[in-house]
N, C-alpha and C positions, 0 to 999 in steps of 0.2 A: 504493500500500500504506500509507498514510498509517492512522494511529491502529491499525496491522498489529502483531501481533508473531508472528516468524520466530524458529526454531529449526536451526540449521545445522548436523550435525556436517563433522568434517575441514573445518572454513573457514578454517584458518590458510596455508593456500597452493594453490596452481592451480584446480582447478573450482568447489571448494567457496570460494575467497578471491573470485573471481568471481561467484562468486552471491551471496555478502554484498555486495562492493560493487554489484551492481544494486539488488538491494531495499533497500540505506540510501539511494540515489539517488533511490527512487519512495518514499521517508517512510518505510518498514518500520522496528521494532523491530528487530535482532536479536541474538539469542545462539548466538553459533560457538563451538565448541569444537574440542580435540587434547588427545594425551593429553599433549605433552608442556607445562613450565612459560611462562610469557608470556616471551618475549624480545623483544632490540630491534627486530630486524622485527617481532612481531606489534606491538607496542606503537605502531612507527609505521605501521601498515598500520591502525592503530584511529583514532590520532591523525588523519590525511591522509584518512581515512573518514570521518571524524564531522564533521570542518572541510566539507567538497565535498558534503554529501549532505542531503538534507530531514530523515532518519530518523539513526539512533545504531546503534551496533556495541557490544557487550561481546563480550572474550574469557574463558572459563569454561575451564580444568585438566579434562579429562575422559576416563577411562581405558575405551573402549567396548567391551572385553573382561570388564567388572566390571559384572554387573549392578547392586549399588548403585550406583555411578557414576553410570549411566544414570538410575537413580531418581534419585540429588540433581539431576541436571542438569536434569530438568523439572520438578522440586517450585521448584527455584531460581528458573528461567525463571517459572515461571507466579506466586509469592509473588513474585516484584520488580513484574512489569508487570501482574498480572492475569489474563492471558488465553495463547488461543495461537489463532494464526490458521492458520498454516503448518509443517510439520515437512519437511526436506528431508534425508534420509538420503544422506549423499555417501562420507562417508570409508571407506575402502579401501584394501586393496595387493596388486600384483599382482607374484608370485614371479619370479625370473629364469626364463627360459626355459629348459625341458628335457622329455625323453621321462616318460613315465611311472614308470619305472623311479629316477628320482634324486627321488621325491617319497615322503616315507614316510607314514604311516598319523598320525603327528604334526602334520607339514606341513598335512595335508589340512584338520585338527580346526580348528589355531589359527589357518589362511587362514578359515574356514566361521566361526570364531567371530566376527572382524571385519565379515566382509563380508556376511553372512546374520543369523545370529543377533544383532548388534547392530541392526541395521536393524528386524528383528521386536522386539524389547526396546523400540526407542525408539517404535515406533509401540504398541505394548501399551501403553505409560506416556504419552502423549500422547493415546491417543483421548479419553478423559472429558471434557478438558480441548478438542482440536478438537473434537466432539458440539455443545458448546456453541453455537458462533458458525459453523457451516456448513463448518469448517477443511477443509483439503487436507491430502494428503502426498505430497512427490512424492520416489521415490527414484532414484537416479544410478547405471543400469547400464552397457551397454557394448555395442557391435555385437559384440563377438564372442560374445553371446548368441547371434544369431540365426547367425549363420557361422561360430563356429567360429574357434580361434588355433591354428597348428602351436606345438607344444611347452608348450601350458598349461593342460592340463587340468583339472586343479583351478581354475584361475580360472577357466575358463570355464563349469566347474561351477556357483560359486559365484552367477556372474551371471547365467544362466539360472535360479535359484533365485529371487534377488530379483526376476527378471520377471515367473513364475510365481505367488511370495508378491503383487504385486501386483495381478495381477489377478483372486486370491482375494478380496484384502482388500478391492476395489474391489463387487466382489460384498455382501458382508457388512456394508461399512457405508454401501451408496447407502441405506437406511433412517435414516440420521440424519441425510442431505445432507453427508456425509463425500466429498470423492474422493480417490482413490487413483489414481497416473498414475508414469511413471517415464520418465527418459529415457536413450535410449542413445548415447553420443556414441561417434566416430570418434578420430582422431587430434588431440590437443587438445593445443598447445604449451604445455607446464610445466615446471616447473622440474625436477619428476621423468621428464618424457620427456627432456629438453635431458641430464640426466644421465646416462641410460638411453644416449642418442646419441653419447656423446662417452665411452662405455668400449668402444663397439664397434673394431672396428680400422680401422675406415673411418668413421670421423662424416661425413665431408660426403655421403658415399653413402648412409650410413644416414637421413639429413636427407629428403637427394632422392627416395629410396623409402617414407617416411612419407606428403611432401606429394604422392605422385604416385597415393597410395591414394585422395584423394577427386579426385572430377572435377572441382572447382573447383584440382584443382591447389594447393592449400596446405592447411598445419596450419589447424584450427579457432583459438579463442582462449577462452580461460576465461570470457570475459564475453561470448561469445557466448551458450555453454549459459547464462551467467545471465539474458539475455533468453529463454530457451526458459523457464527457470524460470519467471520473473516470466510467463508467458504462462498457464501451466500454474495458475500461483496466482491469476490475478486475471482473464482474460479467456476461459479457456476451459473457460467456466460449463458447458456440455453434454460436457466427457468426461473420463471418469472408466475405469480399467482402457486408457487409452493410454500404448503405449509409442513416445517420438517419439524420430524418428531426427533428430539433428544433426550429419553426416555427410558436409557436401558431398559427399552422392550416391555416397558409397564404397560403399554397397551395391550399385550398378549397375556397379560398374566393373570385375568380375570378367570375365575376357577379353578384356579393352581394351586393350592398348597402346600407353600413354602418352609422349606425349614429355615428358622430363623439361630441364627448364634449369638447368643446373648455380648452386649458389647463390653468389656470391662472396663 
């Protein structure tokens, strides 16, 4: 991705911190954002990024429920570097678990607004700009697109949207040699699932029934799906409107019974 410039939302931790660190590693440009202000982690996750890597990281303040926001962040992005090669729609949040009934008609709006309508925002504000140079955009949904979560409906709403929006968009702009691809990843150890894990009343169980969802028998890792990324953006020139599953095979594993090994 050398002489690249990459656009990351949510890169200040887990999937999205993992896909920046791949593409500074293959020379990429990028500009990650969060809405919230630079802290000591991100500053050294920029720092320990920009040292180890061919390419450079900038962190950008970015509130992706504000459509200005969205507008400064790619007027920004493209007046520093030039250009845009890549837009990679990551950041997200998926509500605590419950029935339908403990979500109200509020919940719904300002989940859909993160998770949908920013994604549609940043890729509205970025095409002119990818048009140019052949650019991609690849957005980060989730297997329980295709399967289904007990008790999250609204999210799973949200992510079956983004799947959908992608492979409209994929439609509409293969005329300017634009693709449009999304990925859906499984269970992916971060520091918001490890948190998720350890308020349940059984963390070491809840750990053990994570990794025992994909058939390889463990969590994914954040810089895994950043190699799906980086594949998505640079080597796989012929497709466009895919959504790839990173997954260790958790889609297959339904009626399986797994043996699990307890973790120490």
């Amino acid at each position: 991705m050398e002489k690249k410039v990459a656009l990351v939302t949510g890169g200040s931790r887990g999937i999205g911190q993992g896909i920046v660190s791949v593409f500074v590693r293959n020379g990429a440009t990028v500009v990650f954002c969060s809405e919230e202000q630079e802290t000591s982690e991100i500053h050294h996750f920029v720092h320990m990024t920009n040292s180890e890597g061919l390419g450079i990281c900038e962190f950008v303040t970015c509130d992706l429920t504000k459509e200005s926001d969205i507008k400064k962040l790619v007027v920004y992005t493209v007046a520093k570097y030039s250009r845009l090669d890549c837009l990679v729609n990551n950041a997200a949040a998926h509500p605590l678990h419950m029935p339908i009934e403990g979500f109200s008609a509020n919940d719904f709006r300002t989940l859909f607004e993160l998770n949908v309508m920013a994604y549609f925002l940043t890729a509205k504000y970025s095409l002119a700009h990818l048009r140019k140079h052949a650019g991609n955009i690849i957005n980060i949904t989730s297997l329980v697109n295709q399967l289904g979560q007990k008790h999250a409906v609204t999210y799973c709403a949200t992510k079956g949207a983004v799947t959908a929006m992608t492979k409209a968009l994929a439609i509409d702009e293969a005329k300017y040699g634009v693709r449009v691809n999304c990925i859906s990843p499984s269970c992916i150890w971060t520091t918001m699932f490890e948190r998720a894990t350890m308020s349940t009343p059984n963390p070491k169980k809840a750990i053990n029934d994570g990794a025992a969802q994909q058939l390889v028998g463990r969590f994914g890792t954040p810089e895994e799906v950043g190699e799906a990324a980086l594949y998505l953006a640079t080597k796989a020139t012929f497709c466009t409107g895919t959504d790839l599953n990173v997954t260790g095979g958790a889609e297959l594993n339904f009626g399986i019974k797994t043996q699990v090994t307890d973790i120490n």
